[in-house]
C-alpha positions as CSV (number, residue, x, y, z in Angstrom):
1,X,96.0,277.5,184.5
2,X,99.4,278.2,185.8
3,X,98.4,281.8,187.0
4,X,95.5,280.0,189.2
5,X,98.2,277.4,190.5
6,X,101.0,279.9,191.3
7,X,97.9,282.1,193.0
8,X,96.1,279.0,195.3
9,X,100.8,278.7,196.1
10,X,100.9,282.0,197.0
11,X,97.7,281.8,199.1
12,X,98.3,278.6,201.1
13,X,102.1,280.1,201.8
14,X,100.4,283.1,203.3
15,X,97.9,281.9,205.4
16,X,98.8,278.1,206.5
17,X,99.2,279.5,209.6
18,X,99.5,278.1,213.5
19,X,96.0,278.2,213.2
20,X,95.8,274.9,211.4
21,X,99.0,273.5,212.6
22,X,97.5,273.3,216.1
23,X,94.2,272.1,215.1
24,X,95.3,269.7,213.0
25,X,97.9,268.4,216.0
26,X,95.0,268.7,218.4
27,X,92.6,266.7,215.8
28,X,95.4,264.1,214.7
29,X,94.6,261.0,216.5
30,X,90.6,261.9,215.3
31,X,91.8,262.4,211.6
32,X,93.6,259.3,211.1
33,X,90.7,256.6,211.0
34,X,87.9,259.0,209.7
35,X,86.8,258.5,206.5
36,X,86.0,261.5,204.4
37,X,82.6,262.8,204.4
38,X,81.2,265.4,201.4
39,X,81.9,269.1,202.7
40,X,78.5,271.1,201.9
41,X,78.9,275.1,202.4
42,X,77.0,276.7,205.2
43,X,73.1,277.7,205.2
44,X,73.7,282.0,205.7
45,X,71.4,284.5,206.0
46,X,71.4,288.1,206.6
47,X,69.6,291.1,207.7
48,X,70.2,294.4,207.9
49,X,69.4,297.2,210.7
50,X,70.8,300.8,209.6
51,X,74.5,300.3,209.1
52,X,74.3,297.1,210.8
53,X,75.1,293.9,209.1
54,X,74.0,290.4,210.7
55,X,75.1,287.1,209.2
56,X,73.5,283.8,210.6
57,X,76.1,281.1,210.0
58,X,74.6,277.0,210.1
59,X,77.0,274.5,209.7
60,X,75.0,271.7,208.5
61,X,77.7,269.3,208.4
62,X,78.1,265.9,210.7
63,X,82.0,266.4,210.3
64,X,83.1,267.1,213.7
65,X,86.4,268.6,212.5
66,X,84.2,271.0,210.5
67,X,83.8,274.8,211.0
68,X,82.5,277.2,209.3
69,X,81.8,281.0,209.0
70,X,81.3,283.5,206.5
71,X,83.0,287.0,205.3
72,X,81.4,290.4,203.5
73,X,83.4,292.4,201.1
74,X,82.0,295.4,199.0
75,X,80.3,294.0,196.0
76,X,82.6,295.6,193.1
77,X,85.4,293.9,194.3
78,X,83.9,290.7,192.9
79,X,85.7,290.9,189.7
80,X,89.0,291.7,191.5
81,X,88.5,288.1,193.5
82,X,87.3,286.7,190.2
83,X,90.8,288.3,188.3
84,X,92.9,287.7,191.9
85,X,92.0,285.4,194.1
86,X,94.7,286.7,196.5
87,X,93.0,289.5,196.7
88,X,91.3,287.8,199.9
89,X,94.7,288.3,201.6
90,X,95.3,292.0,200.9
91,X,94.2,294.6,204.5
92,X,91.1,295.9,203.8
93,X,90.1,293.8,201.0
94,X,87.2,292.1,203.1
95,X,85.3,294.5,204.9
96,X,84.6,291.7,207.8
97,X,85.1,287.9,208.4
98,X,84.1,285.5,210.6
99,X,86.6,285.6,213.6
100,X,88.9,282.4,213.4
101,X,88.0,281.7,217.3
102,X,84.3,281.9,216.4
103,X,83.9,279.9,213.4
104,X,80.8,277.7,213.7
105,X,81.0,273.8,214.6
106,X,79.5,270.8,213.1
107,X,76.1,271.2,214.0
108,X,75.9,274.2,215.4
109,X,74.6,278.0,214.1
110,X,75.8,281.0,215.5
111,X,74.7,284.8,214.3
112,X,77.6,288.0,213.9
113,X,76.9,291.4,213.6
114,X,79.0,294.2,212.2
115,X,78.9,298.2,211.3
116,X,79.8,299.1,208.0
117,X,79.8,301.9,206.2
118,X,77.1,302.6,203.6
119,X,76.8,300.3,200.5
120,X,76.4,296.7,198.8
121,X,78.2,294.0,199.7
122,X,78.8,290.9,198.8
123,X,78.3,288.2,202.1
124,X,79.5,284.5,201.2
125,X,79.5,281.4,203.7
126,X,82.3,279.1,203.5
127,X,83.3,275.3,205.6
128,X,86.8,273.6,205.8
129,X,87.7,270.1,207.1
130,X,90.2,269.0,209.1
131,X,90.0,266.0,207.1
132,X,90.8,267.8,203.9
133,X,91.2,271.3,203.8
134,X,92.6,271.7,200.2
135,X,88.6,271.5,199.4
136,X,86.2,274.1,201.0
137,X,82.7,274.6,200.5
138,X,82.2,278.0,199.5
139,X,78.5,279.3,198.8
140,X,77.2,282.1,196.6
141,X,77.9,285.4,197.3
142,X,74.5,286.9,198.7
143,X,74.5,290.4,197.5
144,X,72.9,292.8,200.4
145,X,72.3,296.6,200.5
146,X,73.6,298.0,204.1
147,X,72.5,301.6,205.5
148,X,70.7,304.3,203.6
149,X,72.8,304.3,200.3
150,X,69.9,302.6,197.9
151,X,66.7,303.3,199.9
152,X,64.2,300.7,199.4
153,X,65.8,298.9,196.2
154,X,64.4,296.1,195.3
155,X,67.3,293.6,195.7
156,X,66.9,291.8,192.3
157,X,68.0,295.2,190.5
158,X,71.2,295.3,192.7
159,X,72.6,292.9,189.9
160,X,72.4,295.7,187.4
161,X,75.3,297.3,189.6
162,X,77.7,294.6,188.7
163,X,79.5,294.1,185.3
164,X,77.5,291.6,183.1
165,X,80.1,289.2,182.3
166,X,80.4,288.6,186.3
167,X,79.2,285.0,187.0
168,X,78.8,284.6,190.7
169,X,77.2,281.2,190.7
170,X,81.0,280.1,190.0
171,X,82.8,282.0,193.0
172,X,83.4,278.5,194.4
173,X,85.6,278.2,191.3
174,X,87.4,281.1,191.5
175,X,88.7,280.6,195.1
176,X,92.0,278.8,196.0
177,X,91.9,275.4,196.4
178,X,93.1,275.8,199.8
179,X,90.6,278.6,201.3
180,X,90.4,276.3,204.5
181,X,93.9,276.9,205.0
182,X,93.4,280.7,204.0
183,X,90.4,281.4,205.8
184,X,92.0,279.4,209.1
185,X,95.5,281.5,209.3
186,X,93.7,285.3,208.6
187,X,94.6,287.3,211.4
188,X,91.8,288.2,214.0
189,X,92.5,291.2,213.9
190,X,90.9,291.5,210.5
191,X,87.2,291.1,212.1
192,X,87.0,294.6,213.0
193,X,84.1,297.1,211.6
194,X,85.5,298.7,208.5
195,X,86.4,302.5,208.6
């Protein structure tokens, strides 16, 4: 318990960011008679062409100080996140991430596309608030196959490549209570194809 406390720390020192200092400035006079509304993680879907990657990001949330996006990282770092959730703030740990000028509104659905390099990846949406960013909606890692590395696998047997103790229905649980914040302050830099 104190580990995951001194990790979600260490996480919201690192990425609180201008980010979400200017947002929540610009959002301020908005923020202070809302009332707060029940977050609900993005509808995502992906496809894949080749060694390209396309996420569709909904935000289905009425919110207007929502936004929301989604980010891919190879699928045996799982159990690193589940172990570390700072991991998420290591270069290179994600192999992309919504930009933090694109993120999706309330509303609204936007699609990305990306090049990666050959193998299975884990893609999972997320949502902040302005209203309370110490609580994101994160959804289930969608586990997807990219470029020529398993063929035609069947995408149920792409489990078998992951340890057996690794429970992604509770990824939500693993993350830092303050991903918003996270998520807001990565650099955009990071949204570049990974080499």
């Amino acid at each position: 318990m104190n580990m995951q406390l001194r990790n979600r720390k260490t996480l919201g020192h690192a990425f609180g960011g201008a980010a979400i200092v200017a947002a929540a400035a610009l959002a301020a006079p908005a923020l202070a008679s809302a009332e707060p509304v029940e977050l609900a993680s993005p509808t995502v879907t992906t496809g894949v062409d080749g060694n390209t990657l396309s996420v569709t990001v909904a935000n289905t949330n009425e919110d207007p100080t929502t936004s929301c996006g989604a980010f891919a990282l190879d699928a045996t770092k799982l159990p690193a996140l589940q172990a570390d959730p700072s991991k998420i703030t290591e270069p290179g740990f994600l192999a992309w991430q919504t930009d933090v000028a694109e993120r999706v509104g309330a509303g609204a659905e936007d699609t990305f596309t990306t090049d990666l390099q050959d193998g299975v990846y884990a893609v999972v949406g997320e949502c902040i608030s302005l209203t309370n960013p110490e609580l994101p909606a994160v959804g289930d890692p969608q586990i997807v196959p990219v470029g020529g590395l398993l063929g035609s696998v069947d995408l149920g047997s792409l489990q078998g490549l992951l340890p057996a103790d690794l429970d992604l229905g509770s990824l939500q649980d693993l993350l830092p209570a303050d991903l918003g914040d996270l998520l807001a302050g990565l650099p955009l830099g990071s949204t570049a194809p990974a080499q």
